[in-house]
C-alpha positions as CSV (number, residue, x, y, z in Angstrom):
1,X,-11.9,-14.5,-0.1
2,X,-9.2,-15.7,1.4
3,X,-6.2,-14.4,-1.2
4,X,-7.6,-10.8,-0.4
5,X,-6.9,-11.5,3.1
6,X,-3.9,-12.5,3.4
7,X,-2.7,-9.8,0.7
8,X,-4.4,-7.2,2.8
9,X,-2.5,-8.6,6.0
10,X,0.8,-8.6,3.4
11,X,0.4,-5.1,3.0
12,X,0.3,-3.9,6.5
13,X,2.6,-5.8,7.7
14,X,4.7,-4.2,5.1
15,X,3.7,-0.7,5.7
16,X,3.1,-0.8,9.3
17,X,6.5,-1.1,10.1
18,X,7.9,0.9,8.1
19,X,5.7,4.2,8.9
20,X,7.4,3.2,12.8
21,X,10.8,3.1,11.0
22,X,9.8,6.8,9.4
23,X,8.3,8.0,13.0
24,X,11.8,6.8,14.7
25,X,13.8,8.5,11.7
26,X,11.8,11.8,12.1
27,X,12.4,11.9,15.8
28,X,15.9,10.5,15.4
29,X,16.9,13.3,13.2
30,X,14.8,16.3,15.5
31,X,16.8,15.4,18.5
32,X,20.3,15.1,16.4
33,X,19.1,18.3,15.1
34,X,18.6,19.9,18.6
35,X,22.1,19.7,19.6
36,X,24.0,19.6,16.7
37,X,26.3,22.2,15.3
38,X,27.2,23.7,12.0
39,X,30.8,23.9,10.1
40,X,32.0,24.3,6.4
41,X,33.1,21.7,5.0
42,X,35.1,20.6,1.4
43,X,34.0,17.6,-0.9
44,X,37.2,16.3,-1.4
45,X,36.7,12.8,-3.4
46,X,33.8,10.8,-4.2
47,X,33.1,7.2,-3.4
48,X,31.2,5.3,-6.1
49,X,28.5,2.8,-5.3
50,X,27.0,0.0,-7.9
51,X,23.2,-0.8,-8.0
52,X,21.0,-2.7,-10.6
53,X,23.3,-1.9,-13.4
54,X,23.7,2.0,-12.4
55,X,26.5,4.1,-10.7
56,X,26.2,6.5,-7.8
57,X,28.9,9.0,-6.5
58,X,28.6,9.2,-2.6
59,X,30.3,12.7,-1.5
60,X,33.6,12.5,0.6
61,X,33.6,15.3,3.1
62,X,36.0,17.1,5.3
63,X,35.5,19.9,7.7
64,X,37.4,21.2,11.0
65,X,34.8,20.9,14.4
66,X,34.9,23.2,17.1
67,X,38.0,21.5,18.4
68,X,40.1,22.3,15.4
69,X,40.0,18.5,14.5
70,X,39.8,17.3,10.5
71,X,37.0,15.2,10.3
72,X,36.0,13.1,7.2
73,X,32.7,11.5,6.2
74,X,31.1,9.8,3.5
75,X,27.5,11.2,2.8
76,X,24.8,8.9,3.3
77,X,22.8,9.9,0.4
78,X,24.4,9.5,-3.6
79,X,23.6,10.7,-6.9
80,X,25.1,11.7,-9.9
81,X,28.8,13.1,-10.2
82,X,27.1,16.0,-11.4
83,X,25.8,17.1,-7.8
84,X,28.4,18.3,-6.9
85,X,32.2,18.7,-7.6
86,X,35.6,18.9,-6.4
87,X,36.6,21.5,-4.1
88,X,32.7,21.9,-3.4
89,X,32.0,23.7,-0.3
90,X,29.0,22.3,1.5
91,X,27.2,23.0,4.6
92,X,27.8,19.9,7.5
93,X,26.2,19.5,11.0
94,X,27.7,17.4,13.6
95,X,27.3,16.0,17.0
96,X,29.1,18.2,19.4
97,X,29.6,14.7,21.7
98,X,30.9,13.0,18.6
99,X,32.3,14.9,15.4
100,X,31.7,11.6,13.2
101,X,28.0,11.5,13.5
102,X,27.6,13.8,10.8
103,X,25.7,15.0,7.7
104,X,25.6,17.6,4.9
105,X,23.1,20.2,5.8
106,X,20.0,19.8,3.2
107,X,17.2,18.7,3.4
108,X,17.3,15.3,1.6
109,X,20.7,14.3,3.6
110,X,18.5,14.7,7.0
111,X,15.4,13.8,5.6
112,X,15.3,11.4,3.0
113,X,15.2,8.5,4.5
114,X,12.4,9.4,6.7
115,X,10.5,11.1,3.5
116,X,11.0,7.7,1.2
117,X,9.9,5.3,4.3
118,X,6.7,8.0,5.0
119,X,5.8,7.2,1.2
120,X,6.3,3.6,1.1
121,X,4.9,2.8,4.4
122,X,2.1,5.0,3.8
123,X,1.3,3.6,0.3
124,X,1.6,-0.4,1.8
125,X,-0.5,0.6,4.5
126,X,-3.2,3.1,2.2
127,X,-3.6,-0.4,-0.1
128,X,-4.0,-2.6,2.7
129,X,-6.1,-0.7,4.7
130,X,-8.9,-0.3,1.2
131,X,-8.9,-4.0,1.5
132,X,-9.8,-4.1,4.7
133,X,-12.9,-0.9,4.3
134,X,-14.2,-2.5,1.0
135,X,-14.6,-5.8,3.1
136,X,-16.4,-4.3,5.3
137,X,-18.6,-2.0,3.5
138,X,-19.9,-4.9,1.7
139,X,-20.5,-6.8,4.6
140,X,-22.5,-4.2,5.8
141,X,-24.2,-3.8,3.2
142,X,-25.5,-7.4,2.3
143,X,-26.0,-6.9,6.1
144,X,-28.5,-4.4,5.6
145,X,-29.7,-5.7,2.0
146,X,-30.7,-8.8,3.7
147,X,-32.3,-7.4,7.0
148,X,-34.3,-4.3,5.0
149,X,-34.1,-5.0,1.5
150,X,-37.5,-7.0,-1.1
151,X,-36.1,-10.1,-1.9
152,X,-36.8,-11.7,-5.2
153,X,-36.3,-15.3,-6.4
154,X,-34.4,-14.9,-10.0
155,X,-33.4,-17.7,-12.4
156,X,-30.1,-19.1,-12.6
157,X,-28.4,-18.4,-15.6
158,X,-24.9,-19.5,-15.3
159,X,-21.4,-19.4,-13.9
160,X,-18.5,-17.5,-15.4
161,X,-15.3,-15.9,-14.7
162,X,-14.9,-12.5,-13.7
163,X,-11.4,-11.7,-15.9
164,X,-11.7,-7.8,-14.6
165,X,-10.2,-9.2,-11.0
166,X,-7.1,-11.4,-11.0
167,X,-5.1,-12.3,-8.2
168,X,-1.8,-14.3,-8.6
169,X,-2.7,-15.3,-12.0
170,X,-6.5,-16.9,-10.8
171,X,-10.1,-15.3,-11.8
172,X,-12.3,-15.6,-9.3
173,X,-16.5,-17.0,-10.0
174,X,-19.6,-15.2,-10.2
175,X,-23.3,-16.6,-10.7
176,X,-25.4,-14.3,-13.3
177,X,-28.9,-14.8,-12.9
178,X,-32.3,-12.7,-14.2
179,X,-35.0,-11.5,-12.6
180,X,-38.3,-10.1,-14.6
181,X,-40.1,-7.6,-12.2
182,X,-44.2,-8.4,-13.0
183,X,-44.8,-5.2,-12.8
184,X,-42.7,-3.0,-15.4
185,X,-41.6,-6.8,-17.5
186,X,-38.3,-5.5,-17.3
187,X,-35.6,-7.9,-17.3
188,X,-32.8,-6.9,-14.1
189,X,-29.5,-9.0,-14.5
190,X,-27.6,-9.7,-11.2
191,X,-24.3,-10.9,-10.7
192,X,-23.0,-12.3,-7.2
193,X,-20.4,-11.4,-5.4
194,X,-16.7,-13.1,-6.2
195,X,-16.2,-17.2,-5.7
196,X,-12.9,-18.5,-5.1
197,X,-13.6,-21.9,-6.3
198,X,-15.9,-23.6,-9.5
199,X,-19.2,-23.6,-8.1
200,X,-20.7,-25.1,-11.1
201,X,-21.0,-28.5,-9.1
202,X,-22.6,-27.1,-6.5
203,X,-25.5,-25.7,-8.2
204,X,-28.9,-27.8,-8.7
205,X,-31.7,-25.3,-8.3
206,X,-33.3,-23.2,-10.8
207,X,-33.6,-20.1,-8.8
208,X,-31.8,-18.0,-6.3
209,X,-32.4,-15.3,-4.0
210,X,-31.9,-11.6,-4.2
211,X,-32.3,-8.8,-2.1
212,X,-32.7,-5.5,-3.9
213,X,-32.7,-1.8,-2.2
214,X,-36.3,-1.0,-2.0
215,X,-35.6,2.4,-3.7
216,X,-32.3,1.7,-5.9
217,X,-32.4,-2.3,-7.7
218,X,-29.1,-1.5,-8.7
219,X,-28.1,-2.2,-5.0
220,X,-28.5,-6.1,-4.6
221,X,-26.7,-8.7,-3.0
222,X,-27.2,-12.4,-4.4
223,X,-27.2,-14.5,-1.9
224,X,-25.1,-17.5,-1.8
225,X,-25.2,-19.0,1.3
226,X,-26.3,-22.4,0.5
227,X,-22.9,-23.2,-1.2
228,X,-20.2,-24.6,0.7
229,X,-17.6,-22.5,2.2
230,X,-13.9,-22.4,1.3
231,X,-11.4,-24.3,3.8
232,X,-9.0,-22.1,5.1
C-alpha cells in the first residue's frame, strides 16, 4: 500500500534525524563537560517567554569566573516562576575559553535537549521502523504460504471496507470469501489482505485461491494477484 509507505518513509525521515541531532547533543554536551568549570552563581531576574497561550520564566544568572569577571546568562531551559526565586543561588558551569558559554549545573539544563530529541526521534523512528517489519513479515509469509502451504479454491463472497484501519480519512478493501473443508463440513471464512482501491469491478470469477498453513488454517493468505495493481 502505497499510503503506508510513504508514512513509514515520513516517519524516519522524521526520527532519523533527530536521533543524529540527540547523538551530536550528547557528545556536544560530554566534551563541554570535560573542560568546563564550576562557580556559584545568583538568579537575579527572570525573563518571560510566551507559547501556545502559556507563560514560562527563563532564569537570569550571574556568577564571577575564574577571572573575577561578572558574567550574566539567560538559562536555556524555563518553567514556572515557582522553580526558583530571587536571590536563588544555583550551581553554573562554564567554558574556561569563553565565560558566556554557560549553563546551570542540573541535569535537565545539560541534558534536556538531548533527552526530549532521544524520545522523539526514537518514537518517529520505533513507528516507522514497525511499518517497515510488519511489511515484511507478511511478505514472507505469503512467501512461504504460497511455496509450502495446501491451497484451496473458496467462493467469493463479497467486498467490504475494513473500518478497523484508516489512513488519512480512507478505509482500505478486503475480499471475504468461504471455503467448506469436505472433510470436517466446516465452513473457514477468509479475508484478504488490505486493497487500496474498489475492487468490486474487477472481480468476475466465483472462486479464489487460498493457501492455508498445513498445520494452522488460521494462517492463510488470499491470493490476489489477478487484480490489477495500483499506479504509483
Amino acid at each position: 500500500m502505497k499510503i503506508i509507505s510513504k508514512i513509514k518513509y515520513i516517519f524516519l525521515a522524521i526520527g532519523l534525524p533527530m536521533l543524529i541531532g540527540a547523538v551530536l547533543s550528547y557528545y556536544g554536551t560530554s566534551s563541554f563537560l570535560e573542560d568546563a568549570l564550576s562557580a556559584e552563581g545568583t538568579i537575579t531576574d527572570f525573563e518571560e517567554r510566551y507559547s501556545d497561550g502559556s507563560t514560562t520564566y527563563r532564569p537570569v544568572v550571574q556568577f564571577v569566573d575564574n577571572n573575577g569577571q561578572t558574567i550574566e546568562f539567560i538559562s536555556s531551559i524555563g518553567g514556572s516562576r515557582s522553580a526558583y526565586s530571587l536571590g536563588e543561588k544555583v550551581g553554573v558551569v562554564y567554558s574556561p575559553l569563553n565565560s558566556q558559554i554557560a549553563s546551570l549545573d542540573s541535569f535537565f539544563s545539560l541534558w534536556g535537549g538531548t533527552l526530549i530529541t532521544t524520545i522523539l526521534g526514537g518514537s518517529f523512528s520505533s513507528v516507522g521502523v514497525f511499518i517497515f517489519l510488519i511489511g515484511k513479515l507478511r511478505n514472507r509469509k505469503n512467501g512461504y504460504l504460497q511455496r509450502d502451504g495446501v491451497a484451496v479454491n473458496a467462493r467469493f463472497q463479497g467486498v467490504r471496507l475494513n473500518h478497523t484501519l484508516s489512513v488519512n480519512g480512507r478505509n482500505p478493501y478486503v475480499i471475504d470469501c468461504h471455503w467448506t473443508n469436505p472433510e470436517t463440513y466446516r465452513v473457514h471464512v477468509f479475508e484478504s489482505d488490505n486493497i487500496w482501491f474498489d475492487p468490486s469491478s474487477y472481480i468476475n470469477i466465483e472462486e479464489i485461491r487460498v493457501f492455508m498453513d498445513k498445520k494452522n488454517t488460521r494462517k492463510y493468505y488470499v491470493d490476489t494477484s489477478f487484480l490489477p495493481q495500483l499506479a504509483k
